[in-house]
FIDREN-542023 format. One record per atom (N, C-alpha, C, CB): residue number from 1; x, y, z; atom name; residue in one letter. Coordinates in Angstrom, 2 decimals. Glycine has a CB too. Example, Ala and Ser with C-alpha at 12.3 -4.5 7.8 and 13.67 -1.06 7.14 Angstrom:
REM FIDREN-542023
{rec 1,{13.19,-5.69,7.80},'N','a'}
{rec 1,{12.30,-4.50,7.80},'CA','a'}
{rec 1,{13.20,-3.30,7.80},'C','a'}
{rec 1,{11.31,-4.47,9.05},'CB','a'}
{rec 2,{12.85,-2.25,7.08},'N','s'}
{rec 2,{13.67,-1.06,7.14},'CA','s'}
{rec 2,{12.90,0.03,7.87},'C','s'}
{rec 2,{14.08,-0.60,5.72},'CB','s'}
//
This chain:
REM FIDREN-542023
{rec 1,{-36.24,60.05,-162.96},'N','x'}
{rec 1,{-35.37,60.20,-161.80},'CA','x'}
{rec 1,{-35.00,61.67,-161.65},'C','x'}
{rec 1,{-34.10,59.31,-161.94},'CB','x'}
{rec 2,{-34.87,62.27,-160.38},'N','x'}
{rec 2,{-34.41,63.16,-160.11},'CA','x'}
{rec 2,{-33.35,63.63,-160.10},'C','x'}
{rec 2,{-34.65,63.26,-159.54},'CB','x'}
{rec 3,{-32.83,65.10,-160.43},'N','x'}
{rec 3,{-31.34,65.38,-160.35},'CA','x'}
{rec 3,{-31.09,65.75,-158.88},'C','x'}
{rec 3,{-30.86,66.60,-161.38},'CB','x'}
{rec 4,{-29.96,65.46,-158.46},'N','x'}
{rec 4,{-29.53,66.05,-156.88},'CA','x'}
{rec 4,{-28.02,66.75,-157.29},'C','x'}
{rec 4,{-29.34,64.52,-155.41},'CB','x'}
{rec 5,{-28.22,67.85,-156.68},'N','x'}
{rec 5,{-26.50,68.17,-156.61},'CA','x'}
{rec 5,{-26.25,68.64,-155.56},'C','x'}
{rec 5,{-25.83,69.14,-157.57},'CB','x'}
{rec 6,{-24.84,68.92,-155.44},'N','x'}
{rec 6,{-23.75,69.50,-154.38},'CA','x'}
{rec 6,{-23.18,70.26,-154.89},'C','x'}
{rec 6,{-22.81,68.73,-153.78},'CB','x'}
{rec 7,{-22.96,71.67,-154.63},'N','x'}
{rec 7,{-21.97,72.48,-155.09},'CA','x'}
{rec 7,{-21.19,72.96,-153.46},'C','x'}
{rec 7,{-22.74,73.83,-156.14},'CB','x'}
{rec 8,{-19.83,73.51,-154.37},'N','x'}
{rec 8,{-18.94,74.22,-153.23},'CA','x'}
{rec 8,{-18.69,75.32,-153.78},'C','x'}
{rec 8,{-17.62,73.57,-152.75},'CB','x'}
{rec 9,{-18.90,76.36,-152.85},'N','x'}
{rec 9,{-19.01,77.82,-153.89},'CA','x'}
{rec 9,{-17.96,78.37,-152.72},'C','x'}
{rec 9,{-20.98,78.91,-154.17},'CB','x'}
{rec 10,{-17.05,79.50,-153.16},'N','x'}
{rec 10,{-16.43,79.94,-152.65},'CA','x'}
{rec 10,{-17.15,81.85,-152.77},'C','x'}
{rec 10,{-15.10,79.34,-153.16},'CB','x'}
{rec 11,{-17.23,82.47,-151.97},'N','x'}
{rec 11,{-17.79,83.40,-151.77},'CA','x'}
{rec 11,{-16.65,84.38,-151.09},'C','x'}
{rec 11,{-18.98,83.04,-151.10},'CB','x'}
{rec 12,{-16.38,85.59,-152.10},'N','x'}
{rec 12,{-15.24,86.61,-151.76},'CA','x'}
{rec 12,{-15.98,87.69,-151.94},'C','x'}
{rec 12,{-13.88,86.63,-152.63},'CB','x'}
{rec 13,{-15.21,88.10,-150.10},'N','x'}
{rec 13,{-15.52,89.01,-149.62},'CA','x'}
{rec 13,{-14.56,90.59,-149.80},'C','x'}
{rec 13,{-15.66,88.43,-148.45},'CB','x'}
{rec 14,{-15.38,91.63,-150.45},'N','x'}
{rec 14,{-13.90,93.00,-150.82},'CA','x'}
{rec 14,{-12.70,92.24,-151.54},'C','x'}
{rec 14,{-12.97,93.83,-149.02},'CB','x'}
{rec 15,{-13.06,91.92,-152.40},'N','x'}
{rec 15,{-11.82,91.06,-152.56},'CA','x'}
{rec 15,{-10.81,90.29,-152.33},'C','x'}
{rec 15,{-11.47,91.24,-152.71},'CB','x'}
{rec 16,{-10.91,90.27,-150.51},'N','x'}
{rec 16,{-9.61,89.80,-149.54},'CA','x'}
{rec 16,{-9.72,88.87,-149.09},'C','x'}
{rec 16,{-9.23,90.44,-148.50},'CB','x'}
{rec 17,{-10.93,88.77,-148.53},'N','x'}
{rec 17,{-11.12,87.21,-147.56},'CA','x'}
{rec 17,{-12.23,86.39,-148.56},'C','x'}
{rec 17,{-11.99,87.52,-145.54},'CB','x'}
{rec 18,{-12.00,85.33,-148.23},'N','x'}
{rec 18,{-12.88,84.32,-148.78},'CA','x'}
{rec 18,{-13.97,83.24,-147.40},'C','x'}
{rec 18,{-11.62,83.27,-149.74},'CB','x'}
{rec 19,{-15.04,82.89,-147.99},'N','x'}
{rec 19,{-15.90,81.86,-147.27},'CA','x'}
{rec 19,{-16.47,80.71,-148.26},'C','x'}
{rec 19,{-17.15,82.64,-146.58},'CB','x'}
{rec 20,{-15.66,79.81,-147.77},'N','x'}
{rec 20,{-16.84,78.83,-148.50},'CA','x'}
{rec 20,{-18.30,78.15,-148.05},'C','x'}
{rec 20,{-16.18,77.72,-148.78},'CB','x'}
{rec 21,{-18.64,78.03,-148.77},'N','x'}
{rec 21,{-20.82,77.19,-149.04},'CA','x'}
{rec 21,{-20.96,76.47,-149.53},'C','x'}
{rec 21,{-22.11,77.69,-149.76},'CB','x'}
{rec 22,{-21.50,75.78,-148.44},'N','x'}
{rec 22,{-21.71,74.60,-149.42},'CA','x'}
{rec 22,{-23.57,74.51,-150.17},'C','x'}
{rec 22,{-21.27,73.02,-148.31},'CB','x'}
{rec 23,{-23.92,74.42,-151.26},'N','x'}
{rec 23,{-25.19,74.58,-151.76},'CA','x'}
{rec 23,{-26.05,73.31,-151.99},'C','x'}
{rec 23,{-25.05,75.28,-152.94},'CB','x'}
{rec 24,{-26.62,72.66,-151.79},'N','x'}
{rec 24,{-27.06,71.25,-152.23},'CA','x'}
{rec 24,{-28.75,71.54,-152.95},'C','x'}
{rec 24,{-27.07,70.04,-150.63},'CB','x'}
{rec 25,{-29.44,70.86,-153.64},'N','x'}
{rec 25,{-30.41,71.17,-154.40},'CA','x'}
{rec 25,{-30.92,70.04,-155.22},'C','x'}
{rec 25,{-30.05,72.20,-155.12},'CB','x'}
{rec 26,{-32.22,70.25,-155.91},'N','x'}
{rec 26,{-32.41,69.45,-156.58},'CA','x'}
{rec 26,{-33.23,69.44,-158.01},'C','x'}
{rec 26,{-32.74,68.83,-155.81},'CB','x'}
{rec 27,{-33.50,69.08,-159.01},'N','x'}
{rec 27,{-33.97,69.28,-160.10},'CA','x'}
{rec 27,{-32.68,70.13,-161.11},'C','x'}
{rec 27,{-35.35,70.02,-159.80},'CB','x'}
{rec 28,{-33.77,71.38,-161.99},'N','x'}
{rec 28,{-32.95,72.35,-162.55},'CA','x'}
{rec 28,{-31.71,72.77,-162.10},'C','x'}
{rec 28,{-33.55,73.30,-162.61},'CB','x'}
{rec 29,{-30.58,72.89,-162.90},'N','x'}
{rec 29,{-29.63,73.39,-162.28},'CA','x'}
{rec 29,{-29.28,74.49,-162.90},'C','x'}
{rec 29,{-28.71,72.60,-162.10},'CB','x'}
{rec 30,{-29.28,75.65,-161.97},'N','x'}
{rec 30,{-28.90,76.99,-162.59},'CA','x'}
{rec 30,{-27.95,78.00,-161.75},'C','x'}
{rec 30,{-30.23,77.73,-162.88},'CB','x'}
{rec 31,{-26.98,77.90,-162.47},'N','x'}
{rec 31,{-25.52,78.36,-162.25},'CA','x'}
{rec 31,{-25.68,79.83,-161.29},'C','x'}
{rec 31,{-24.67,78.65,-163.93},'CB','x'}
{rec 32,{-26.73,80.82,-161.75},'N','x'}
{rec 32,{-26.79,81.71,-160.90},'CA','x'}
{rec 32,{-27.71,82.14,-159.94},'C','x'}
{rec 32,{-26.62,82.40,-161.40},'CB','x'}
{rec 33,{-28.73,81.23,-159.63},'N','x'}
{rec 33,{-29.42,80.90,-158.80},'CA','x'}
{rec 33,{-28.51,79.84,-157.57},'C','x'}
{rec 33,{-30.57,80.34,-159.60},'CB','x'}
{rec 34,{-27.58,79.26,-157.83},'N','x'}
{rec 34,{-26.70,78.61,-156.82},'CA','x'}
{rec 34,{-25.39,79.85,-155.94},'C','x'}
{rec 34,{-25.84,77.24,-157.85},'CB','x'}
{rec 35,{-25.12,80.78,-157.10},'N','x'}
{rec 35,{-23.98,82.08,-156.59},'CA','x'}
{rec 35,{-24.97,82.85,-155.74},'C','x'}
{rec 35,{-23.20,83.25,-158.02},'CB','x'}
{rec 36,{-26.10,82.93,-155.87},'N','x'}
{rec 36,{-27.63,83.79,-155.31},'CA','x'}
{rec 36,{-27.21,83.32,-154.02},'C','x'}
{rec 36,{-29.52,83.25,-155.91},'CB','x'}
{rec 37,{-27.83,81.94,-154.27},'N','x'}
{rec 37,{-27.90,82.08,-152.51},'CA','x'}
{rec 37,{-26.70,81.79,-151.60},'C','x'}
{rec 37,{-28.95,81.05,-151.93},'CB','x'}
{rec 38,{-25.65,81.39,-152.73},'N','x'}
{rec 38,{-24.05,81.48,-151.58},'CA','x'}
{rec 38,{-23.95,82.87,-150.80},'C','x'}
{rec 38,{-22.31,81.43,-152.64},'CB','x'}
{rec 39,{-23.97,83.85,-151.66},'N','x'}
{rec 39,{-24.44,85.02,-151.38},'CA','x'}
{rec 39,{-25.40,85.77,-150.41},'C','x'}
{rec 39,{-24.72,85.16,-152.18},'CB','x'}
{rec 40,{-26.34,85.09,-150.04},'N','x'}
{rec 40,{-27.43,85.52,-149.39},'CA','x'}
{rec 40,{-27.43,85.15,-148.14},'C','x'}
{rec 40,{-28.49,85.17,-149.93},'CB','x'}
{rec 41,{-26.32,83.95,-148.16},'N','x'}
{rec 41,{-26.07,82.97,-146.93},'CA','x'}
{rec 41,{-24.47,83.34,-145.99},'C','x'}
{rec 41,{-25.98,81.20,-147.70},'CB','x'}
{rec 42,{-23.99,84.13,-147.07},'N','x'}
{rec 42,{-22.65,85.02,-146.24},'CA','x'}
{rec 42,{-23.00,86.43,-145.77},'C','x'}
{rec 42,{-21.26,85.30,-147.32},'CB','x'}
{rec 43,{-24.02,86.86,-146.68},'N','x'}
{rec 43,{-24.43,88.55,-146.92},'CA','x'}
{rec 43,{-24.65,89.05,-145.22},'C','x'}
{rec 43,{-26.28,88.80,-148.07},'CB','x'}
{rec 44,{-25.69,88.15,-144.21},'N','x'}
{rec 44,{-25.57,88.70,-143.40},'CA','x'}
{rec 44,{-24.45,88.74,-142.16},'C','x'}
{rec 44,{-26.49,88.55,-143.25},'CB','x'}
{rec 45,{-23.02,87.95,-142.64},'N','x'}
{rec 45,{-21.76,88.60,-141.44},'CA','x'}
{rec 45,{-21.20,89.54,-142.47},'C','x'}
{rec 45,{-20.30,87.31,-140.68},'CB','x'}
{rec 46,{-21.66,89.95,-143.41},'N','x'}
{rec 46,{-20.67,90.79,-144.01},'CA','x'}
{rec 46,{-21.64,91.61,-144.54},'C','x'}
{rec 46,{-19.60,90.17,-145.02},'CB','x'}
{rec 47,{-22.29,92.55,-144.00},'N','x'}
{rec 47,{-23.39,93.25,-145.02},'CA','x'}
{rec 47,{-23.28,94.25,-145.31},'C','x'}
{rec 47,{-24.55,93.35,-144.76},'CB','x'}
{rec 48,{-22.07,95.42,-145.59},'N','x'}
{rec 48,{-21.80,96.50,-146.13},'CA','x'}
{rec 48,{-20.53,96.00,-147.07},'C','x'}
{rec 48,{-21.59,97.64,-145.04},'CB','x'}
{rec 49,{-20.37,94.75,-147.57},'N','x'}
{rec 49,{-19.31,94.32,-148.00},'CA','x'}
{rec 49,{-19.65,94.10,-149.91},'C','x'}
{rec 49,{-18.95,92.95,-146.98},'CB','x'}
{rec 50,{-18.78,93.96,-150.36},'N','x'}
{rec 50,{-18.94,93.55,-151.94},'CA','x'}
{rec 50,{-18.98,91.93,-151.78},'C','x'}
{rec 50,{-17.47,94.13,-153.07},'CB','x'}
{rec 51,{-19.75,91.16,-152.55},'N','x'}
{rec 51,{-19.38,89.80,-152.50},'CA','x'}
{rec 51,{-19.52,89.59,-153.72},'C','x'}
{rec 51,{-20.05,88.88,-151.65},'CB','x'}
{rec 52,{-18.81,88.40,-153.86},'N','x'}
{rec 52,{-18.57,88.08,-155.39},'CA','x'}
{rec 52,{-18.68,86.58,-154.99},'C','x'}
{rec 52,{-16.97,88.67,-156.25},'CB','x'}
{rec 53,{-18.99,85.92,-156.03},'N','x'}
{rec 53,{-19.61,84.08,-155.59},'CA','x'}
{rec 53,{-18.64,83.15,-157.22},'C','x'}
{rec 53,{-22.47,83.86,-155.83},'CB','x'}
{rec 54,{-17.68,82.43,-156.41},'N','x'}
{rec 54,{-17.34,81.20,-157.65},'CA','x'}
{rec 54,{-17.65,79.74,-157.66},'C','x'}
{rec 54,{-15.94,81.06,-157.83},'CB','x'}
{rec 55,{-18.20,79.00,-158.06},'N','x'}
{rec 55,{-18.19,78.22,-158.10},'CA','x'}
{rec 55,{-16.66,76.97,-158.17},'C','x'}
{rec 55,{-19.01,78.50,-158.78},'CB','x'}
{rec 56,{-16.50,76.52,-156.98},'N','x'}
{rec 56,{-15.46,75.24,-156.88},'CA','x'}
{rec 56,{-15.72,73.96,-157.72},'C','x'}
{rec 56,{-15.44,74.70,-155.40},'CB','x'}
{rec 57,{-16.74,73.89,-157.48},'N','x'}
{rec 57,{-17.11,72.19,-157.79},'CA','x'}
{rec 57,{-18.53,72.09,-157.58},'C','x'}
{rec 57,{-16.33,70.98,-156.68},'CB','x'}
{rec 58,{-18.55,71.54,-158.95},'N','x'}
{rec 58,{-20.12,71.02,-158.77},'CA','x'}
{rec 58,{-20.10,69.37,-159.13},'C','x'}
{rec 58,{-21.30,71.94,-160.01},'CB','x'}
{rec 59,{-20.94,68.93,-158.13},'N','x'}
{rec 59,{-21.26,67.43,-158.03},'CA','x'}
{rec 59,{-22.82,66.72,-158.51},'C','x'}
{rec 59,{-21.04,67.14,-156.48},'CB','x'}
{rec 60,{-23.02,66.13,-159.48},'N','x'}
{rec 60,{-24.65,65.57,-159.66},'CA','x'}
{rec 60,{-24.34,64.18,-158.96},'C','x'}
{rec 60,{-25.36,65.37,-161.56},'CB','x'}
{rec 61,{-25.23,64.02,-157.99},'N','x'}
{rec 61,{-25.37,62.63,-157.11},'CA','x'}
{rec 61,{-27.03,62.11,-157.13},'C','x'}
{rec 61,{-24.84,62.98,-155.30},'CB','x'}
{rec 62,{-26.65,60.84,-156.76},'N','x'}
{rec 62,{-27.97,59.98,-156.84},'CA','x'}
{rec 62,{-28.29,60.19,-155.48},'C','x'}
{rec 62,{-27.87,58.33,-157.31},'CB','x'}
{rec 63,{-29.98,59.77,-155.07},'N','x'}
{rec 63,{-30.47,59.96,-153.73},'CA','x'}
{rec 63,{-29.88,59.53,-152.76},'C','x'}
{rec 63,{-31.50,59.58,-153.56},'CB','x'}
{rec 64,{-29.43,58.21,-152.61},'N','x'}
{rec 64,{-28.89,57.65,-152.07},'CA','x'}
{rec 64,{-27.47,58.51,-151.53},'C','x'}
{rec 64,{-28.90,56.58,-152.79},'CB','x'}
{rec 65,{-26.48,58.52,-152.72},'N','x'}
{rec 65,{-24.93,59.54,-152.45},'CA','x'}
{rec 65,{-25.69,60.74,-151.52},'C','x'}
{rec 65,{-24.01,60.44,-154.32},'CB','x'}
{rec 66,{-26.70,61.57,-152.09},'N','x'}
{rec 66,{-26.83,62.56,-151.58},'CA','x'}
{rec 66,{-27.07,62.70,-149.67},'C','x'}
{rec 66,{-27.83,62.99,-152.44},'CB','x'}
{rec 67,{-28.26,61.36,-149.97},'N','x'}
{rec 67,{-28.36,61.67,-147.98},'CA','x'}
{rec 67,{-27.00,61.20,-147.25},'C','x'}
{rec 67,{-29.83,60.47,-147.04},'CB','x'}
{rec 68,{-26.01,60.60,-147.96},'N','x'}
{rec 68,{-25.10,59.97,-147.39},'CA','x'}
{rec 68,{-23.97,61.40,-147.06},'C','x'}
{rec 68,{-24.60,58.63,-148.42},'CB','x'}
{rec 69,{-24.21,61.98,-148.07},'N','x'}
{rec 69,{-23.52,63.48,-147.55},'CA','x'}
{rec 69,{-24.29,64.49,-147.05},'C','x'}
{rec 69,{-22.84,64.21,-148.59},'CB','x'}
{rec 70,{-25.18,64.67,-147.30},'N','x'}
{rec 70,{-26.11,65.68,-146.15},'CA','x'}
{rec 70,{-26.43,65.04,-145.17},'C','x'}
{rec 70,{-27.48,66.29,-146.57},'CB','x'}
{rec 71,{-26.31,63.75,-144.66},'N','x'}
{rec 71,{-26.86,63.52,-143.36},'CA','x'}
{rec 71,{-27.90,63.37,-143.36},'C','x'}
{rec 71,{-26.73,64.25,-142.52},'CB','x'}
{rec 72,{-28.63,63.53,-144.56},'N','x'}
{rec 72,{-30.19,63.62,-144.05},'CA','x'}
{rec 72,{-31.15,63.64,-145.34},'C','x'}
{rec 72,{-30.50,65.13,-143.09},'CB','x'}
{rec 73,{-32.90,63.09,-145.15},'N','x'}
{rec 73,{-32.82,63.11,-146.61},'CA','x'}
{rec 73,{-33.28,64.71,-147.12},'C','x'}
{rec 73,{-33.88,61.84,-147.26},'CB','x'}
{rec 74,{-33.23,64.98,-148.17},'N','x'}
{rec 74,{-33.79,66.54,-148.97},'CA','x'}
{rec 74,{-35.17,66.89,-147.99},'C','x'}
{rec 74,{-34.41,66.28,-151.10},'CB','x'}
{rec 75,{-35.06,68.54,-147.53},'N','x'}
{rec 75,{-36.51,68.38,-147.24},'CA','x'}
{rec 75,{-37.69,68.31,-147.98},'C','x'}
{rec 75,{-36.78,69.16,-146.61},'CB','x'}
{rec 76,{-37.56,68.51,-149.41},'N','x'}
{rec 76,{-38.70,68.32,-150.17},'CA','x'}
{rec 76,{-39.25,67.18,-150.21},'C','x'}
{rec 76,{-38.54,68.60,-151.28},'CB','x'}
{rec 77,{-38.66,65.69,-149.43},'N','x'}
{rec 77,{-39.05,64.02,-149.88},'CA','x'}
{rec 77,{-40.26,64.69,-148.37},'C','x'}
{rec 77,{-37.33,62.05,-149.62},'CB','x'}
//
């Protein structure tokens, strides 16, 4: 069986403002490959900015939980 997750990453901007991301994925789970692309996914409204990426919450869900919160199934199926 496959792993699915959900993360909520909070992504701070100069230190002041914050954005949250939401990350969803599947298999391996690697903690800084998930801050990567919170990052990569705020970087362009803020792109002379410092960003810094935390992790809120991370969720492992079954296929089922998962399309029920993405709406939709993974595009890899």
């Amino acid at each position: 069986m496959k792993n699915y997750y959900i993360d909520t990453v909070n992504v701070i901007i100069n230190g002041v403002e914050q954005e949250l991301v939401t990350i969803t994925g599947m298999g391996d789970y690697n903690i800084n490959i998930i801050k990567s692309k919170a990052i990569e996914i705020v970087k362009p409204h803020y792109p002379n900015s410092i960003l810094a990426a935390v992790i809120l919450e991370h969720k492992e869900v079954a296929l089922e939980e998962y399309k029920a919160i993405t709406g939709s199934n993974p595009p890899w199926i």
